[in-house]
C-alpha positions as CSV (number, residue, x, y, z in Angstrom):
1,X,111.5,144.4,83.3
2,X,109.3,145.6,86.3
3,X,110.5,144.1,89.5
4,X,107.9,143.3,92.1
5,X,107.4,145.5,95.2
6,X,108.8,143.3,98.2
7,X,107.0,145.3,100.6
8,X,103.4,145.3,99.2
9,X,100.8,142.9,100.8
10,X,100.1,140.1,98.5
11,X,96.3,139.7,97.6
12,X,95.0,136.0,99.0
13,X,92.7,134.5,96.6
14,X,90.1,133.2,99.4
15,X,90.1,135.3,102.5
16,X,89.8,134.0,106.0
17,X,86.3,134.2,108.2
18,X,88.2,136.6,110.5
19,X,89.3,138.9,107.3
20,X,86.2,139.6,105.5
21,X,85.6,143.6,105.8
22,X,82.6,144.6,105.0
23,X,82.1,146.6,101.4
24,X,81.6,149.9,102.7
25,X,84.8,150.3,105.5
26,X,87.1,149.1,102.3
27,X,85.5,151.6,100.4
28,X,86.5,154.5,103.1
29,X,90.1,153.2,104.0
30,X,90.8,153.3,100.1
31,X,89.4,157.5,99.8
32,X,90.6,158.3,103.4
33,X,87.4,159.1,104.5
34,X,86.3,159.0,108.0
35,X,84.0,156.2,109.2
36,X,80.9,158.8,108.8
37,X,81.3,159.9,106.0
38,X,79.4,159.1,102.7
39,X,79.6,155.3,100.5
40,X,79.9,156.4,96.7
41,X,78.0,153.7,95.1
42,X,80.5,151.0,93.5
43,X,80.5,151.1,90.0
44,X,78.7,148.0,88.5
45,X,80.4,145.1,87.2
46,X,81.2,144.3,83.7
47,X,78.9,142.1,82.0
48,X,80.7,138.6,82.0
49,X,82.7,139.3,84.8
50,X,80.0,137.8,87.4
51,X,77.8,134.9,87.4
52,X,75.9,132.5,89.5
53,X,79.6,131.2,90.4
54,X,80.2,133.7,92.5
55,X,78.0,133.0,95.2
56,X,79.9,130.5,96.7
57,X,79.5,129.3,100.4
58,X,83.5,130.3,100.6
59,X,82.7,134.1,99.8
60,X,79.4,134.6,101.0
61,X,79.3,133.0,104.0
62,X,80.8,134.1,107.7
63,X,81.6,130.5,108.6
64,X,82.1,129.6,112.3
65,X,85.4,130.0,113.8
66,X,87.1,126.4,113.2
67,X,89.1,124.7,116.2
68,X,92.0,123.0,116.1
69,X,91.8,119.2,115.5
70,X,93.7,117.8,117.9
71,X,96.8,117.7,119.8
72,X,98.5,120.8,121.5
73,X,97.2,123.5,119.0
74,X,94.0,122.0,120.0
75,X,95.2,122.7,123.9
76,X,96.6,126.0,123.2
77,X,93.1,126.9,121.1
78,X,91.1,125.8,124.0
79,X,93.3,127.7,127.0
80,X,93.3,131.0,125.1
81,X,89.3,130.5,125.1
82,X,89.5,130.5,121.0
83,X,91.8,133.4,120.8
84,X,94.7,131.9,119.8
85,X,94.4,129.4,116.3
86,X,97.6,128.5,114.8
87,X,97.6,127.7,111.1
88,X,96.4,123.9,110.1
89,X,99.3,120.9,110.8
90,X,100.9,118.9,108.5
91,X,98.3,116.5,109.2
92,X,95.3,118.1,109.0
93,X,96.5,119.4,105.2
94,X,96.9,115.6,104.7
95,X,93.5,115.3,105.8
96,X,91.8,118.3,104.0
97,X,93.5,116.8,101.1
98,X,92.3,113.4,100.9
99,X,89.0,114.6,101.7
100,X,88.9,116.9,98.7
101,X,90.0,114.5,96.4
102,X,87.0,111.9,97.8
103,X,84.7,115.1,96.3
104,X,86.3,114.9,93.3
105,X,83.3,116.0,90.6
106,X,82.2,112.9,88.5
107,X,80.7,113.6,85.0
108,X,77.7,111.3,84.5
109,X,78.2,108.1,86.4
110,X,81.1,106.4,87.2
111,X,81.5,102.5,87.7
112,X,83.9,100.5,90.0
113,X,84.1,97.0,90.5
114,X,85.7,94.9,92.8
115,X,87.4,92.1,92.1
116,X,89.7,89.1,93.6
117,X,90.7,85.5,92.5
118,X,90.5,84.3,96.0
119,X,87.1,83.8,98.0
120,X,86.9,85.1,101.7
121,X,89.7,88.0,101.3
122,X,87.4,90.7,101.7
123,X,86.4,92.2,98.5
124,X,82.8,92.8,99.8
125,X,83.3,94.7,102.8
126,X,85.6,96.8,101.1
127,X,83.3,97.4,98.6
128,X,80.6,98.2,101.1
129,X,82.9,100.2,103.3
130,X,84.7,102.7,100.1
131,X,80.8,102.9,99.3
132,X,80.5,104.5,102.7
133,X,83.1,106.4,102.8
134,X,82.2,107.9,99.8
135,X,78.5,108.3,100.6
136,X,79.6,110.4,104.2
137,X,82.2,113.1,102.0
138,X,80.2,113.0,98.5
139,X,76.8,115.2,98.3
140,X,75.4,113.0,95.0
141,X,74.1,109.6,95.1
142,X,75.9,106.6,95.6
143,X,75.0,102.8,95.1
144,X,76.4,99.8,95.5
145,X,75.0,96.7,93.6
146,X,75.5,92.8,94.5
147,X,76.1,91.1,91.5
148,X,77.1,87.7,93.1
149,X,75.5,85.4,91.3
150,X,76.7,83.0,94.1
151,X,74.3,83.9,97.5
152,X,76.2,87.4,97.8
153,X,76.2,88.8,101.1
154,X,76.7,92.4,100.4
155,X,73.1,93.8,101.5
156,X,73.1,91.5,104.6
157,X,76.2,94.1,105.9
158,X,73.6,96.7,106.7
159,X,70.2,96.9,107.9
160,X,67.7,95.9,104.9
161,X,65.1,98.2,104.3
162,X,63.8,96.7,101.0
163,X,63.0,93.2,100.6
164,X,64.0,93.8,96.5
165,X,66.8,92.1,94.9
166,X,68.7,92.4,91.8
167,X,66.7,90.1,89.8
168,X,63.5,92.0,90.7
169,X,65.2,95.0,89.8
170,X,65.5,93.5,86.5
171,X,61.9,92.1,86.6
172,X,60.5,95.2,86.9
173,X,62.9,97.5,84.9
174,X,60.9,98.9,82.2
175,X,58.4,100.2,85.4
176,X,61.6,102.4,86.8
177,X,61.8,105.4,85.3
178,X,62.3,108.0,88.2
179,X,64.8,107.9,91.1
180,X,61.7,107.5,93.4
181,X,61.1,104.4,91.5
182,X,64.5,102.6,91.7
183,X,64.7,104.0,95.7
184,X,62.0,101.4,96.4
185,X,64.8,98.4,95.6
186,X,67.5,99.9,98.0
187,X,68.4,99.6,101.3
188,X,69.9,103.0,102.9
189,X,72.5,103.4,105.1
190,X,73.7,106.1,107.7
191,X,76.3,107.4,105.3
192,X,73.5,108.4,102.7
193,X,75.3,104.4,100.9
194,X,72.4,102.6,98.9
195,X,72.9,98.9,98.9
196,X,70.7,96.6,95.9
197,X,71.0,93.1,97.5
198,X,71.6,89.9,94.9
199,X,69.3,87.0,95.1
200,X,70.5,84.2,97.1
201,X,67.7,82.2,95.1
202,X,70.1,79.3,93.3
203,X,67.7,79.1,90.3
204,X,68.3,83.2,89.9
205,X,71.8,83.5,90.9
206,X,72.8,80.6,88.4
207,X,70.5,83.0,85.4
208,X,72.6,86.0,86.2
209,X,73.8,86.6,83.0
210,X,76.7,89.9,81.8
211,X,74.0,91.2,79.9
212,X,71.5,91.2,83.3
213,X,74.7,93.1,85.0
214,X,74.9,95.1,82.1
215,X,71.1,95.8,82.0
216,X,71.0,96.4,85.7
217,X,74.1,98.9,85.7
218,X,72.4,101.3,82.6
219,X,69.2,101.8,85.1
220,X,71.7,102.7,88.0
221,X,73.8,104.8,86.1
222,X,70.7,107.1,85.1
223,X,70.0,107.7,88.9
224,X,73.5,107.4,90.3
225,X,76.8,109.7,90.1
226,X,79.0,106.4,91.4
227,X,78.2,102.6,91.1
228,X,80.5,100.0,93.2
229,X,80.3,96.5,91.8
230,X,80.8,93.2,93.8
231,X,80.9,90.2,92.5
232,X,81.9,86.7,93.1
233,X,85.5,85.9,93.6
234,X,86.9,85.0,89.8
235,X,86.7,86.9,86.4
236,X,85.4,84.3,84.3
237,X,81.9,83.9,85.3
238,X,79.2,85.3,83.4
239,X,78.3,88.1,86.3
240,X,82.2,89.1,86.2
241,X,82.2,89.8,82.6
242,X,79.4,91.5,82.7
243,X,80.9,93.7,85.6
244,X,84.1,93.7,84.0
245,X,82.8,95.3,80.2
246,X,80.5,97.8,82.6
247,X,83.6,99.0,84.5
248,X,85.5,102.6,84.2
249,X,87.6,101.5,87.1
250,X,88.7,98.7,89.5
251,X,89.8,97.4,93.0
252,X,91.5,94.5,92.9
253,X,91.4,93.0,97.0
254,X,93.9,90.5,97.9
255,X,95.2,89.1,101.5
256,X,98.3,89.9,102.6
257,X,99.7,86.6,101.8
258,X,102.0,85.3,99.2
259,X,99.9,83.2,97.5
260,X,96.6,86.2,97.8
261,X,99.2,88.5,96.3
262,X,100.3,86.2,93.7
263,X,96.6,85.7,92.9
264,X,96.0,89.6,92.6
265,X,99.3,90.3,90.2
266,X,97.8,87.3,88.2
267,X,94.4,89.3,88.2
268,X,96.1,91.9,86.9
269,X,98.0,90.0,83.8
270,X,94.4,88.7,83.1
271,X,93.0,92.2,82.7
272,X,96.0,92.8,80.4
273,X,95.9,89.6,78.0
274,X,92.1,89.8,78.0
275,X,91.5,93.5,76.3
276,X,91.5,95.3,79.4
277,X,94.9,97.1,80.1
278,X,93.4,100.4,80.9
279,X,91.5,99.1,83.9
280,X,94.3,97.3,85.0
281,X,96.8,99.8,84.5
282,X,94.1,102.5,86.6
283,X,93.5,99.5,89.0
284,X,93.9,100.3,92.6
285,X,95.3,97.4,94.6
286,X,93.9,96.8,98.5
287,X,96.2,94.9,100.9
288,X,93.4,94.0,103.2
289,X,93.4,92.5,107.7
290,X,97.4,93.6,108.0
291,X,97.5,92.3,110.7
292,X,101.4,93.0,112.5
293,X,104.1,94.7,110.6
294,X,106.3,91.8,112.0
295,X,105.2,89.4,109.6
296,X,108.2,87.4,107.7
297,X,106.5,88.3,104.6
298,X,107.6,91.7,102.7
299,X,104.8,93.9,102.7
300,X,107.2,96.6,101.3
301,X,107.9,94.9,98.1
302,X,104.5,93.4,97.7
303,X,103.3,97.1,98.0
304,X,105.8,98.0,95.4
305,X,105.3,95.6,92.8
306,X,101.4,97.0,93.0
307,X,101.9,100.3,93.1
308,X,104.6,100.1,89.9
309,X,101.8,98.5,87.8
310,X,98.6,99.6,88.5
311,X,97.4,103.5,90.1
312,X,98.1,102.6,93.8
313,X,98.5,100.2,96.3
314,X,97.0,100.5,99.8
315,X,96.9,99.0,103.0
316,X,93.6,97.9,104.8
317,X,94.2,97.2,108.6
318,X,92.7,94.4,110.3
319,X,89.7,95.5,112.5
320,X,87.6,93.1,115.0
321,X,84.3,95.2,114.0
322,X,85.0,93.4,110.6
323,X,85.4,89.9,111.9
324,X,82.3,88.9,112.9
325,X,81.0,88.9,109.1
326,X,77.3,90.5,110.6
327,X,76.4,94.7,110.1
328,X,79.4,96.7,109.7
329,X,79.0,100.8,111.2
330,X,81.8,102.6,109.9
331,X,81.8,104.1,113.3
332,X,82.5,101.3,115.4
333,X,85.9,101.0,113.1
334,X,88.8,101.5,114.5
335,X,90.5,105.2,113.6
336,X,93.2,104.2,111.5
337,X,90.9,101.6,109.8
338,X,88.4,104.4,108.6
339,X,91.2,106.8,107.7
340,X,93.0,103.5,105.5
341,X,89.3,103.5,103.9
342,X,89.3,107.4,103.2
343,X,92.8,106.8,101.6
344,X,91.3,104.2,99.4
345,X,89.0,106.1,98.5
346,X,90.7,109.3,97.2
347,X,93.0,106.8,95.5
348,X,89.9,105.1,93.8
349,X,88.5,109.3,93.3
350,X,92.3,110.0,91.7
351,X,90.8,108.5,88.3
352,X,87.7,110.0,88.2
353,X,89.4,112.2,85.8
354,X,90.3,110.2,83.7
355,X,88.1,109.3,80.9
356,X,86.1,106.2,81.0
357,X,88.6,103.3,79.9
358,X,87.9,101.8,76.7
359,X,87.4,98.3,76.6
360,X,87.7,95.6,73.9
């Protein structure tokens, strides 16, 4: 058996900005030639060996030198004048990490619905704020879509730029063929996040049938690569059911309170007794407003009974951006607030592997 040579260099898959060598000097330093003397062409690749794949931004591209994020590499990188860059911290991997796993590729369109038993616990700003998070990392289209039938306040979270609703949407379906055409029935955010308000019309709301969700999710998902669902609080209304059979994936919110987490497990049985275990076994539970670690109530075990039943569990902190219920900028958020969200989100992006659970 051939034993590896300890002393030769190891090849790196992806080489640094500072590495790349140009063709030609790799092509003298391997014949021993002198820097003047004559390139022999390279000899021509095989066919299949190449393809549009390879022209990556990663080996193409001389990106910019990177600086250090923060801390003393980032005081070190900044005395040396740029010279000196130690390798990424432990944090920073963290960070590249999540981030890449927010990218994660979706095939088609995936759906994710929010859901919780108890009114006023947050479900639609975290709905609007994974939508943004995922909008700032992700380069396809994302949407969020109010399907409260109960005066939903998801579009009033951002500036409106379309007076259109859900039921218009609906009105006018067989007219929206094109993206251009369903564009005119969003609102846009900063983060690239498309909001489609619900009507706060009683006559509408109380019409808002699962087969109008279902109807108004099969013209998103020809347009968008992600749909977030919001609802009213509950899962046996019409409008839930019809989010819940148009689901791939779900985020159950709950407070961090006894009785909001006893709400969310019961959520969860629901899902189970009902024809839906997939969802609810790919479900990613949201702690949401924690508030002080101090609290007499276990947050540990809480967070462990969700985790053991469902894909993850995670921790929303309380924010006063959030509190006054208007506009929410995922800037003005407090730092460990957005990075919570982006850890939501790459725990949501976790099952966009996974093919589309199957329901009943």
């Amino acid at each position: 058996m051939a034993v590896e040579n300890e002393d030769r260099p190891r090849a790196t898959l992806w080489p640094q900005p500072d590495e790349l060598v140009p063709l030609a000097s790799l092509a003298r330093a391997a014949d021993g030639d002198s820097a003047d003397a004559p390139v022999a062409a390279a000899e021509p690749a095989r066919m299949g060996d190449t393809s549009a794949a390879d022209f990556a931004a990663e080996r193409m591209l001389r990106l910019p030198v990177q600086r250090q994020a923060a801390g003393w590499r980032l005081a070190l990188f900044r005395a040396s004048g740029g010279l000196v860059r130690l390798g990424p911290s432990a944090a920073e991997l963290r960070q590249q990490e999540l981030i890449a796993r927010v990218k994660t590729p979706i095939a088609g369109c995936r759906k994710v619905a929010f859901l919780s038993r108890k009114g006023g616990v947050g479900k639609t700003t975290t709905c609007l704020l994974v939508g943004h998070t995922f909008a700032s990392y992700r380069g396809d289209r994302v949407v969020a879509l109010d399907a409260n039938p109960d005066a939903g306040t998801l579009a009033q979270r951002l500036r409106r730029e379309s007076a259109e609703t859900i039921a218009t949407l609906l009105d006018d379906g067989e007219q929206v063929g094109r993206y251009a055409d369903v564009r005119a029935y969003s609102s846009q955010a900063g983060s690239r996040l498309e909001v489609i308000a619900g009507d706060e019309r009683s006559e509408v709301a109380t019409a808002l049938s699962a087969a109008d969700v279902g109807r108004a999710v099969s013209l998103l998902e020809r347009h968008y690569n992600l749909v977030c669902l919001d609802t009213a609080a509950g899962v046996l209304g019409s409008a839930a059911q019809g989010v819940l059979h148009a689901a791939d994936q779900v985020v159950i919110v709950s407070p961090p309170s006894l009785d909001g987490a006893r709400a969310a497990a019961a959520t969860l049985d629901w899902l189970c007794e009902h024809g839906y275990t997939e969802l609810a076994r790919g479900a990613v539970a949201v702690l949401n407003g924690v508030r002080d670690a101090r609290s007499p109530l276990d947050l540990d075990q809480i967070e462990a009974h969700f985790a053991a039943r469902c894909r993850a569990c995670i921790r929303i902190p309380w924010d006063p951006h959030l509190d006054p219920g208007a506009e929410v900028s995922p800037d003005q958020l407090r730092a460990h607030t957005r990075q919570a969200y982006l850890q939501l989100a790459a725990a949501i992006a976790g099952g966009f592997t996974d093919p589309p659970s199957h329901r009943r």
